[in-house]
N, CA and C of each residue as an Amber inpcrd file, in Angstrom:
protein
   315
  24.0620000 -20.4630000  -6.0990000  22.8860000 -20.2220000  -5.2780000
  23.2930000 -19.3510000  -4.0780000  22.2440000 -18.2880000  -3.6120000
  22.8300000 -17.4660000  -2.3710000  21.9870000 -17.9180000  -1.6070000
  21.9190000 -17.8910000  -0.2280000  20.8150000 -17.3350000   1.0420000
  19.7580000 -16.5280000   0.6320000  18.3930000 -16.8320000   0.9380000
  17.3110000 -16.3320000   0.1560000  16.8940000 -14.8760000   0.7990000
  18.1020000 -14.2140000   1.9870000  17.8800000 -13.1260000   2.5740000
  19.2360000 -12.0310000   1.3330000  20.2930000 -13.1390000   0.7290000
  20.4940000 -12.3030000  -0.0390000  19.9640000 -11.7420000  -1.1220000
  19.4280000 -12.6030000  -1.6380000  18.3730000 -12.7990000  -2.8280000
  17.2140000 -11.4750000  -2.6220000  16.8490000 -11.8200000  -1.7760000
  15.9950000 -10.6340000  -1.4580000  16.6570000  -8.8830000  -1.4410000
  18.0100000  -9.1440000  -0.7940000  18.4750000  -7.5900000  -0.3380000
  18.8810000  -7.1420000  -1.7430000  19.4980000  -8.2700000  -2.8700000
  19.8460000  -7.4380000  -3.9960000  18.7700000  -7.2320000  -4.8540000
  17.8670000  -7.3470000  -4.9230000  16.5950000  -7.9710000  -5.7150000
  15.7730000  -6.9730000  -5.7130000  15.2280000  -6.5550000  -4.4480000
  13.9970000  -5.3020000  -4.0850000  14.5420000  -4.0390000  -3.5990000
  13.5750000  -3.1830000  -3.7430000  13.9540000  -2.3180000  -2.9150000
  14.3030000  -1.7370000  -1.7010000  15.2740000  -1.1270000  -1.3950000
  15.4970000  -1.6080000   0.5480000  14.6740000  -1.5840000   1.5770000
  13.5060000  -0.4810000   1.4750000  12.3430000  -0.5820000   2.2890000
  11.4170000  -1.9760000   2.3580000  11.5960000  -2.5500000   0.5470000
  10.6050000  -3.7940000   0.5200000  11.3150000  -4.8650000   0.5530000
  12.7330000  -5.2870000   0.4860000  13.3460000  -6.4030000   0.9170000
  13.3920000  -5.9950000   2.8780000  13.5570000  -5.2510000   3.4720000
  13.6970000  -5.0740000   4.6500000  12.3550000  -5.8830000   5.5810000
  11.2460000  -5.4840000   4.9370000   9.8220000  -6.0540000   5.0790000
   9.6750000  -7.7550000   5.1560000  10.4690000  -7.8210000   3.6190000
  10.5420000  -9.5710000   3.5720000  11.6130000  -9.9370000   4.4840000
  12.5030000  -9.6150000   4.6400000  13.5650000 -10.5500000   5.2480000
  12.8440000 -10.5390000   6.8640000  12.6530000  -9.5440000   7.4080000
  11.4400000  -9.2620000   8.5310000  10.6380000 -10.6860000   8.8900000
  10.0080000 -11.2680000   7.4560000   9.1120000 -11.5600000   7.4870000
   9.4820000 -13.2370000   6.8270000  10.6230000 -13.5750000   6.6860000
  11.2190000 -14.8600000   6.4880000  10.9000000 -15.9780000   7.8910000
  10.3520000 -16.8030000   7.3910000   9.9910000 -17.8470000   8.3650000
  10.8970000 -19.2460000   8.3210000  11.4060000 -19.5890000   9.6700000
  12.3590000 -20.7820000   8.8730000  11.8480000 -21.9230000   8.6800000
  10.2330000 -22.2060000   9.0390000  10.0250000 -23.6320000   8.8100000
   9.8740000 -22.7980000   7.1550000   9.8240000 -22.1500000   6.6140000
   9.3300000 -22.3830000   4.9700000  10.6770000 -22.4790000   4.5250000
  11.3780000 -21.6120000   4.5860000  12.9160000 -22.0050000   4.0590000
  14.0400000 -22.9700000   4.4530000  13.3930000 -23.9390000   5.6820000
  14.4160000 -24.8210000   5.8660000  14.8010000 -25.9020000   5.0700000
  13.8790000 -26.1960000   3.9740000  14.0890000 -26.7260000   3.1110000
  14.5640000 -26.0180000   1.8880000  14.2530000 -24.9650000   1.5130000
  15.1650000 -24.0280000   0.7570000  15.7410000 -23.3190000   0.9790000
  16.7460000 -23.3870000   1.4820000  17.5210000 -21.8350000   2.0490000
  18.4200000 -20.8950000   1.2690000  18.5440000 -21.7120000   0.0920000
  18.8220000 -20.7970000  -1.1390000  18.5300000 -20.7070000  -2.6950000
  18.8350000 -19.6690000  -2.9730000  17.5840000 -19.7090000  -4.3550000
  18.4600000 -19.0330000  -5.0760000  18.6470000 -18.8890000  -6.7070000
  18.7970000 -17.8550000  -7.6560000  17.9880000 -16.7420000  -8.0400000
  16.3940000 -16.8440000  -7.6510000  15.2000000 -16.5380000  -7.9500000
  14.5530000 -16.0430000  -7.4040000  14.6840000 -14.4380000  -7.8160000
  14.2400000 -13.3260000  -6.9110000  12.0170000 -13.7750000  -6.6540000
  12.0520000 -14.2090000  -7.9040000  10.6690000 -14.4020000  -7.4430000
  10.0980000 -15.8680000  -6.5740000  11.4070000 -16.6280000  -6.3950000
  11.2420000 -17.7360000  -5.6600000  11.8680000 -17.3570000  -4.1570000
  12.4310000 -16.5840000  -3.9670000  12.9660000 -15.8900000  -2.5480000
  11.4810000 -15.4360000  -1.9620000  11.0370000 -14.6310000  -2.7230000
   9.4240000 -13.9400000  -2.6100000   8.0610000 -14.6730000  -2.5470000
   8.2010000 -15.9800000  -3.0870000   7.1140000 -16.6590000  -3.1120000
   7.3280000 -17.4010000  -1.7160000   8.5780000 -17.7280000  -1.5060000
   8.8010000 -19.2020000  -0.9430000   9.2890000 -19.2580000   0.6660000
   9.5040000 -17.7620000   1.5690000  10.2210000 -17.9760000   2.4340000
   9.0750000 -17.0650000   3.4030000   8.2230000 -16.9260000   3.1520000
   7.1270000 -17.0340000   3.8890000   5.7140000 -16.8980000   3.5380000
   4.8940000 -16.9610000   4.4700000   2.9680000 -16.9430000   4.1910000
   2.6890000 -15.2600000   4.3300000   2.4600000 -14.9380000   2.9630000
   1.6160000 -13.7430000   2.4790000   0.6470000 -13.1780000   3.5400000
  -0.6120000 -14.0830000   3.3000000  -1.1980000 -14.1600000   4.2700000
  -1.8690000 -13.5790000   5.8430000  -0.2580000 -14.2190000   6.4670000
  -0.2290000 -14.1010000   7.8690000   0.9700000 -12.4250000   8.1240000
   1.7220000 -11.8130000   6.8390000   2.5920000 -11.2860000   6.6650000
   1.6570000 -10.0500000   7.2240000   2.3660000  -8.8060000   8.2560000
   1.6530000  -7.9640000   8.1800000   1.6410000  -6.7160000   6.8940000
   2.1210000  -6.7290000   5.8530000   1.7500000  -6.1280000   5.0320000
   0.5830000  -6.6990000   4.3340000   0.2260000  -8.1530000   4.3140000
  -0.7640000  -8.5590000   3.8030000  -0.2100000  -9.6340000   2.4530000
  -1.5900000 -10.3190000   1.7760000  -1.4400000 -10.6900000   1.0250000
  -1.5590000 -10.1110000  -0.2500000  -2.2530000  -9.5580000  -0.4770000
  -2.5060000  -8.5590000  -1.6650000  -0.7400000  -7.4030000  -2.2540000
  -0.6070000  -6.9470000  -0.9540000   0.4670000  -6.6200000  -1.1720000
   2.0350000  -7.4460000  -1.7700000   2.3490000  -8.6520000  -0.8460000
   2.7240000  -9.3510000  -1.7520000   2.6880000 -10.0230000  -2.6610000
   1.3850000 -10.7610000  -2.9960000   1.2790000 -10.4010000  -4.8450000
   1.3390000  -9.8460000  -6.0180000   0.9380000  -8.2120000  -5.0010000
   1.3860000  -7.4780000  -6.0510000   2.9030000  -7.1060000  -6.2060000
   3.6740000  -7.2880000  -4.9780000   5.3590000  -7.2240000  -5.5390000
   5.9470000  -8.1790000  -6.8040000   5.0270000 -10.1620000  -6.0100000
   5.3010000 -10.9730000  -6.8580000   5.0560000 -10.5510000  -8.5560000
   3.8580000 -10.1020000  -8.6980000   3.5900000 -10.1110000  -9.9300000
   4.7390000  -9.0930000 -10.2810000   5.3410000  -7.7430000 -10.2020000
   5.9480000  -6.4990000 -10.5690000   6.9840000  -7.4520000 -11.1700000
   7.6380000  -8.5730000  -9.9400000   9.1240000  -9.4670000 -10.6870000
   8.6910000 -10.3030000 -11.8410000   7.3780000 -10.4470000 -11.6890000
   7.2550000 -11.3500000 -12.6750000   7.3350000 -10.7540000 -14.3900000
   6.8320000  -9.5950000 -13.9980000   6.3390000  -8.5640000 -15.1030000
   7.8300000  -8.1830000 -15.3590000   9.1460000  -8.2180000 -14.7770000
  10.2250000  -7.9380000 -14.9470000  10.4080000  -6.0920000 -14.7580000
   9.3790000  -5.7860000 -14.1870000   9.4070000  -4.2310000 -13.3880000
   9.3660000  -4.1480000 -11.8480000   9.4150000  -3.5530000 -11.4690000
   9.0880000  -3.4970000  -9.9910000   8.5630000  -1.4870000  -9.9580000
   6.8600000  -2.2530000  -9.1170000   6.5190000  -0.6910000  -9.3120000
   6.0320000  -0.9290000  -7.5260000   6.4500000   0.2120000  -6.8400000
   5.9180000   0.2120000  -5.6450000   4.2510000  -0.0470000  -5.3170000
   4.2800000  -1.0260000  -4.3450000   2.5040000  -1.4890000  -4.2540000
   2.1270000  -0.2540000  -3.1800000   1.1730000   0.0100000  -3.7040000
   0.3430000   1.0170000  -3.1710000  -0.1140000   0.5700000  -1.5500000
   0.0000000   1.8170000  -0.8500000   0.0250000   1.9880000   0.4500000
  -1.5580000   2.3470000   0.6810000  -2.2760000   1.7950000   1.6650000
  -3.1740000   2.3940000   2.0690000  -3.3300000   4.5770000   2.0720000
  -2.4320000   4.7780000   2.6130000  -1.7770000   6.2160000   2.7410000
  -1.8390000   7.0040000   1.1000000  -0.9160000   6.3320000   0.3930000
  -0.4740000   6.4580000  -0.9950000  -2.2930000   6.6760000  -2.0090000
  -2.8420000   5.4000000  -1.4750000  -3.9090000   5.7360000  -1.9180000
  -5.3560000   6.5370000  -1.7010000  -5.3800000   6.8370000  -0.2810000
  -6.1720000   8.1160000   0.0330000  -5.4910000   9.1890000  -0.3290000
  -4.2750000   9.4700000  -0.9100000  -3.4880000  10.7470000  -1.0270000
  -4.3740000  10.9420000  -2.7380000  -3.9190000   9.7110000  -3.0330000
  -4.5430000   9.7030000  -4.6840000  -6.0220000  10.0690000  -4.9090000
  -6.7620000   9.4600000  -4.0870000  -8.4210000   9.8640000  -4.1170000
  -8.2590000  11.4640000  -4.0040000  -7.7890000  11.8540000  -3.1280000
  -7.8560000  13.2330000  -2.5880000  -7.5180000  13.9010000  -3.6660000
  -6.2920000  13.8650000  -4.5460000  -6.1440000  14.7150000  -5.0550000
  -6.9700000  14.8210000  -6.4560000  -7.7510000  13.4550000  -6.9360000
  -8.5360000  13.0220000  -7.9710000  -9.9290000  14.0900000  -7.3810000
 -10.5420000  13.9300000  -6.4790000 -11.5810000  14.6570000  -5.6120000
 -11.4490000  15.9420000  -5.9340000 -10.3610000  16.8380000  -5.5720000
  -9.7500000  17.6400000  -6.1210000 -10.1920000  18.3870000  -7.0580000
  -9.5030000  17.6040000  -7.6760000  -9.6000000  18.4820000  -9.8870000
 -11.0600000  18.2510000  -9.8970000 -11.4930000  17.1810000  -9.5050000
 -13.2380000  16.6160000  -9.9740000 -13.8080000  18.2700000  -9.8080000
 -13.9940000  18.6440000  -7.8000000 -14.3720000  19.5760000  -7.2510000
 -14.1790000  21.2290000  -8.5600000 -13.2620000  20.8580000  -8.8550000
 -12.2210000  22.0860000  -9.5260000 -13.0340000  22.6260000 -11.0610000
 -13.0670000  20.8520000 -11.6010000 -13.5540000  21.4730000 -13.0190000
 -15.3540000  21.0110000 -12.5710000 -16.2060000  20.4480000 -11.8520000
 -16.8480000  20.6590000 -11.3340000 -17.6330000  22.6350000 -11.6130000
 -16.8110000  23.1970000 -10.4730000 -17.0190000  24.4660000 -10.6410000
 -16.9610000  25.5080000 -11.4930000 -15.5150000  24.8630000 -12.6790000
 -15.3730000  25.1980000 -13.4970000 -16.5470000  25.5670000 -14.8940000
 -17.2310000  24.5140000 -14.6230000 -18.3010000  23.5660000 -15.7370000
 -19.7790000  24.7800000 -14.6850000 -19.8260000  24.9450000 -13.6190000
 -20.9070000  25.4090000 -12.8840000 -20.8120000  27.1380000 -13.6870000
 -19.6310000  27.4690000 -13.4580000 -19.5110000  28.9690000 -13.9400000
 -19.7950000  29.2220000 -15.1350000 -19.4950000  28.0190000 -16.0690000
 -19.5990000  28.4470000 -17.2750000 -21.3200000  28.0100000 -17.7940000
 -22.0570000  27.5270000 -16.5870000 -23.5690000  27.6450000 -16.9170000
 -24.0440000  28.6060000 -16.9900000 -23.5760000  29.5350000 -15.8280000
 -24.0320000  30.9920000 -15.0400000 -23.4200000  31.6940000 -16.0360000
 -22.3720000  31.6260000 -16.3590000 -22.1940000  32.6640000 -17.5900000
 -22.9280000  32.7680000 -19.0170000 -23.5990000  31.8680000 -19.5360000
 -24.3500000  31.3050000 -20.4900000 -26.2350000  31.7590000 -20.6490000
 -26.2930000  32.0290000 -18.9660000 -27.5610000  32.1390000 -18.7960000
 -27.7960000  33.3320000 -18.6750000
């Protein structure tokens, strides 16, 4: 069994273990302070919740370990970048689809 801050540093990625260990509370881990179990390091050593990344966000890390992948949880940022560029192509073939009326007529 390690320290559930090691657990975490070998486990995630360094930006997203940096977040959790941040965010380790010791009344939750004073009763566990060590784990084998990257998804019990993650569940168990603090409140989602109250976490400022949120709860949503750490569920969705939880689930990635669970799924035995780890895919980066989407950033507020990450995801207006994505609308934008979806908006984009829409705008694009949009016009695309407009020209080829005007050419038709």
């Amino acid at each position: 069994m390690k320290p559930i801050e090691e657990v975490l540093k070998e486990g995630l990625p360094p930006e997203i273990a940096q977040k959790a260990i941040a965010n380790i509370d010791k009344s939750y881990v004073m009763y566990t302070p060590k784990c084998d179990m990257l998804e019990v390091a993650v569940s168990g050593s603090f409140a989602w919740n109250t976490a400022p990344e949120g709860y949503d966000y750490w569920q969705n890390v939880h689930n990635c370990i669970k799924k035995g992948k780890y895919v980066e949880p989407a950033t507020l940022e990450s995801s207006l970048n994505e609308l934008e560029r979806i908006l984009f192509e829409f705008k694009t073939t949009l016009q695309e689809v407009r020209n080829a009326i005007k050419n038709e007529g």
